[in-house]
Structures are given as structure tokens and as C-alpha cells.
C-alpha positions as CSV (number, residue, x, y, z in Angstrom):
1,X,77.3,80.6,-0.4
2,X,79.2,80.8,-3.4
3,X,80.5,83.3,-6.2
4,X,79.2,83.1,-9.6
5,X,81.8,84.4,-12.1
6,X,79.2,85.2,-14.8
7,X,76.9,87.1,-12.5
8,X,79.6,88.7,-9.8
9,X,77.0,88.2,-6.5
10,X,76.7,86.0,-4.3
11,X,73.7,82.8,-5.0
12,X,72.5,80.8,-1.7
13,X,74.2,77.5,-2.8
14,X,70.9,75.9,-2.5
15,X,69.2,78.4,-5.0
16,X,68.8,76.5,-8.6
17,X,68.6,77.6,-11.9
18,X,64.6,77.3,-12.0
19,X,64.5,79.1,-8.5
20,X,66.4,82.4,-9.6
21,X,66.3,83.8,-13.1
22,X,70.5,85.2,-12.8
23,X,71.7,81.6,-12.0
24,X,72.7,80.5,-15.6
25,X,72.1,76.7,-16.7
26,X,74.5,73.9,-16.1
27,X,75.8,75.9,-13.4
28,X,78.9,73.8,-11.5
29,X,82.5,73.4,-12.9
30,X,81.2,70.2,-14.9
31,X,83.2,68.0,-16.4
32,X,86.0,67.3,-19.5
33,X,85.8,64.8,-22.2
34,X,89.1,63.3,-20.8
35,X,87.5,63.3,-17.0
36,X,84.4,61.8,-18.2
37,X,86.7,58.9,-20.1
38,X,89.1,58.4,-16.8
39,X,85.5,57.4,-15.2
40,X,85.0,55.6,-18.1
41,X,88.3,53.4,-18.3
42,X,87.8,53.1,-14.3
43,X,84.3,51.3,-14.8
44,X,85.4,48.9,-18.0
45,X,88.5,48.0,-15.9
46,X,86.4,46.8,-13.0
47,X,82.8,46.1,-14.1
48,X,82.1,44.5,-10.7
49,X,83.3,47.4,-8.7
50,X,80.8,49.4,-6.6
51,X,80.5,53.7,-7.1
52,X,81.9,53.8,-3.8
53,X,84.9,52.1,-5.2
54,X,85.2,53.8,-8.5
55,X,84.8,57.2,-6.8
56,X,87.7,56.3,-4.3
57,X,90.0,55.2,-7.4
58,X,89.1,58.5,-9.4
59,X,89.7,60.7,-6.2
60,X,93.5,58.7,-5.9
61,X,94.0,59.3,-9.8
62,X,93.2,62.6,-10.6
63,X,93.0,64.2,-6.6
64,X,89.3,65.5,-7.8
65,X,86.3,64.5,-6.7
66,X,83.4,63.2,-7.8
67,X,79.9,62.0,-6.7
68,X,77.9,58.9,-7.2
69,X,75.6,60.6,-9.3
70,X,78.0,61.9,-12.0
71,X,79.7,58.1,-11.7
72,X,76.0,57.0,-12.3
73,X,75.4,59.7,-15.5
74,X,78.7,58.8,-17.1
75,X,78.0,55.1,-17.1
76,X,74.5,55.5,-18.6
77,X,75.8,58.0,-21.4
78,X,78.5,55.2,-22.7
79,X,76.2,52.7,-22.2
80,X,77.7,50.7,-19.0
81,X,75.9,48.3,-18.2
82,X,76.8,48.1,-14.2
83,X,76.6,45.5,-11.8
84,X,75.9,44.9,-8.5
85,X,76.1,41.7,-6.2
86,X,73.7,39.9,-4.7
87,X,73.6,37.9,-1.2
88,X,72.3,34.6,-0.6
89,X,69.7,34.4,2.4
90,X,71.3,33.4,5.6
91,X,72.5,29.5,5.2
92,X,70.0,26.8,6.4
93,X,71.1,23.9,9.4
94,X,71.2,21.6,6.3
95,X,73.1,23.3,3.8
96,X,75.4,24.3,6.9
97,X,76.2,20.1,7.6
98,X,76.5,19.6,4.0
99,X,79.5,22.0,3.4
100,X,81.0,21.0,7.1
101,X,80.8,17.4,5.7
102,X,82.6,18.5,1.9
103,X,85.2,20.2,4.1
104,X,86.1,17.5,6.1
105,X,86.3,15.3,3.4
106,X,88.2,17.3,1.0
107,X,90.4,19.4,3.5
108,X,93.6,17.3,2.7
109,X,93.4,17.5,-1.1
110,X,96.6,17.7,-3.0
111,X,96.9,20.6,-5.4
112,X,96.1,18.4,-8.5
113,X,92.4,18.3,-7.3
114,X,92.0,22.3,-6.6
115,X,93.1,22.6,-10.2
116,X,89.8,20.8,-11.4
117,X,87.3,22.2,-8.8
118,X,84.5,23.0,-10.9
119,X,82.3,26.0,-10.1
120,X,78.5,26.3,-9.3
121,X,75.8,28.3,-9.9
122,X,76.3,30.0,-7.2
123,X,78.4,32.3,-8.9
124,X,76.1,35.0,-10.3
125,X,75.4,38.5,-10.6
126,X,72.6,40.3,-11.1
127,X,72.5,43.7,-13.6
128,X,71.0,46.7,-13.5
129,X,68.8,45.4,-16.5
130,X,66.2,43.1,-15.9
131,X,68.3,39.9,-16.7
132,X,70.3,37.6,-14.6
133,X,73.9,36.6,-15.6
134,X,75.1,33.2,-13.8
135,X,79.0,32.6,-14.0
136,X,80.5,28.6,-14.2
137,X,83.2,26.6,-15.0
138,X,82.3,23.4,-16.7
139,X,84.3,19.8,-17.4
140,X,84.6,20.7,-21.0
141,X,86.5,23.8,-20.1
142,X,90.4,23.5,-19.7
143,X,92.6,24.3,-17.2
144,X,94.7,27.2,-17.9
145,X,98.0,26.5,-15.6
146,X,98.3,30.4,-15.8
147,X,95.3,31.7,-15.5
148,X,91.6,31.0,-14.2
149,X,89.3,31.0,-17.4
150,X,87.7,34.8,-17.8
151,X,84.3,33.7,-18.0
152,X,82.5,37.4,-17.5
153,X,83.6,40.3,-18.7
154,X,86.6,41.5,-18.5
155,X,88.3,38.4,-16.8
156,X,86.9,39.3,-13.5
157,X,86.0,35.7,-11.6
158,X,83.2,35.7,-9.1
159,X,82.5,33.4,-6.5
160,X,81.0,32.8,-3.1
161,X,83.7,32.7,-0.4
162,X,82.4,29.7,1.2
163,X,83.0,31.0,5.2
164,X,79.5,32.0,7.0
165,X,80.7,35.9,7.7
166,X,79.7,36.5,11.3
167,X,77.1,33.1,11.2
168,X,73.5,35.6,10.1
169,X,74.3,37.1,6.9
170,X,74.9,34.3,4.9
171,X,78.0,34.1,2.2
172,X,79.5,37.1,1.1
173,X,80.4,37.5,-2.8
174,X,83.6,38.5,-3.4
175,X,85.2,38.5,-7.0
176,X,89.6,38.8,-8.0
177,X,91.3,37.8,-11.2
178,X,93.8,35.4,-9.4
179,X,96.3,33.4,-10.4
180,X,96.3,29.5,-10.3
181,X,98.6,29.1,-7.1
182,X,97.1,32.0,-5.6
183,X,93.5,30.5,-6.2
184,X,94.4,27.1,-4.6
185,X,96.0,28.5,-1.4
186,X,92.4,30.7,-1.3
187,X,90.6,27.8,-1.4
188,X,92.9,25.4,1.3
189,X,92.6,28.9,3.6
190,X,88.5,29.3,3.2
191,X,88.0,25.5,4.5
192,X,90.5,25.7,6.8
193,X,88.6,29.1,7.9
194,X,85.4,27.6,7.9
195,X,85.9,24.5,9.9
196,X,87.8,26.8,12.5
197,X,84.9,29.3,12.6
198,X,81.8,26.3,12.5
199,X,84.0,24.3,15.1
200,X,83.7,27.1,17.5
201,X,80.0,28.0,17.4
């Protein structure tokens, strides 16, 4: 139950405006302009990040809540056009001994060779819209000693973790802006990781 200011009686919360002719329209505290744009400013800052996420930072910001629905309402009003990652299928025997044999071989690489790794198409996201986006670094691009290149929206760098989380669902897709030193001691840790974790199955 609730009280309805307008009306002074008490409306089943379940009732809707349709149901009972005293429940006025767009009943619900709603929202402001500057509520709507703090959703806003949370989803241009993060495109990647899920409505779980973005509800869980608004909640921390402004102690309110809000639910998935109104996250989803605001982003289609300005026009956000949301992302969500995908998951490859589990990893087959041979792709498994292929990465196993890349880790071994590369394990002991000095830091001058992490700062040319190159990425692969396995760096993608799919939208909401019926269009795929596909994230890489090539050999014409430069090395920034300060910074990854941003190469999808708003500098946010995807790519697959490389370590086969709990060996039957395949790579997880995980995305950070990182710095350069912080990227290469990533990368030593997730073949370190992965030979520890493939070593022991």
C-alpha cells in the first residue's frame, strides 16, 4: 500500500493508472533533469559498463535508487547506444595447445616486446543495434609510452583475458583503460596464470 498525495486514500500498490480511474498518470516520484543527466554522464563515462554497474554507481553517488528499466529509458531518450559483451564458446583441445605453446614460448619476454604485442580480433563487442564493432591494434599504430591507444569510445580497451575461467566457459571479456606498465605486468601475470591453471588439469 501506499498514499497518494493528490487523492488522500490509500491505492493497492499494484493498482495502475488504467486499472483505477483516481490513480492520476505518471504516478511515482519520477525523475529531474539533473538525475536523468547523472545517469547520463554515468553511461558516457563507461560505455562498456553493465545496468547492474551503472545502477550500483548512481546508488553510491546520489544514495537514490534506481532500476534497470529507468537506466534502460534514459539511455534510449539521449540516444546511447549501449553495449554488451559477448563470450566466445568454450575453447577447443587445439586452440587450448596453441596458446599453451605461445605461452611457453613467449613467457620470458623482456618488456620491450609487451610494448609491441599487437591485438586480434578477438577483441569485439557486440551493440544493441544490429552491427558488430571489432576492436585492434595494428603495426601502423604507435606506441604511446603513456597510454594504450583509445581505439573505442571513450578510451575504454577491451580484450580477452587469455586464462580459461574455471576450464568450461571459455574466455571471459574484461575491458580497463590501463596504463603501459600496468598493461605489461597484466599480461606477464595472465600467462603466468594460465600455464599454472592448464599445468594442473
Amino acid at each position: 500500500m501506499y498514499r497518494n498525495d493528490n487523492v488522500q486514500f490509500l491505492v493497492p500498490a499494484k493498482t495502475s493508472s488504467k486499472m483505477h480511474p483516481l490513480v492520476p498518470k505518471n504516478e511515482g516520484r519520477g525523475f529531474q533533469k539533473g538525475q536523468r543527466m547523472t545517469m547520463y554522464n554515468l553511461m558516457r563515462h563507461d560505455p562498456f559498463a553493465s545496468y547492474r554497474i551503472i545502477k550500483w554507481r548512481y546508488n553510491l553517488l546520489t544514495q537514490q535508487s534506481v532500476s534497470k528499466a529507468t537506466l534502460s529509458r534514459v539511455a534510449k531518450r539521449y540516444n546511447i547506444p549501449c553495449c554488451v559483451t559477448q563470450r566466445k564458446p568454450v575453447m577447443s583441445e587445439k586452440n587450448a595447445e596453441r596458446r599453451v605453446a605461445w605461452a611457453l614460448k613467449f613467457q620470458d619476454q623482456p618488456v620491450q616486446y609487451w610494448r609491441r604485442i599487437l591485438w586480434t580480433d578477438e577483441c569485439m563487442c557486440k551493440l544493441y543495434e544490429p552491427k558488430r564493432a571489432i576492436v585492434h591494434r595494428t603495426k601502423e599504430q604507435e606506441w604511446n609510452s603513456t597510454f594504450l591507444p583509445e581505439l573505442f569510445c571513450l578510451g575504454n580497451i577491451l580484450q580477452w583475458s587469455g586464462v580459461v575461467w574455471a576450464m568450461s566457459s571459455g574466455q571471459s571479456l574484461w575491458y580497463l583503460s590501463l596504463e603501459s606498465t600496468s598493461f605489461q605486468r597484466a599480461i606477464q601475470k595472465l600467462v603466468k596464470t594460465m600455464l599454472k591453471i592448464l599445468s594442473t588439469t
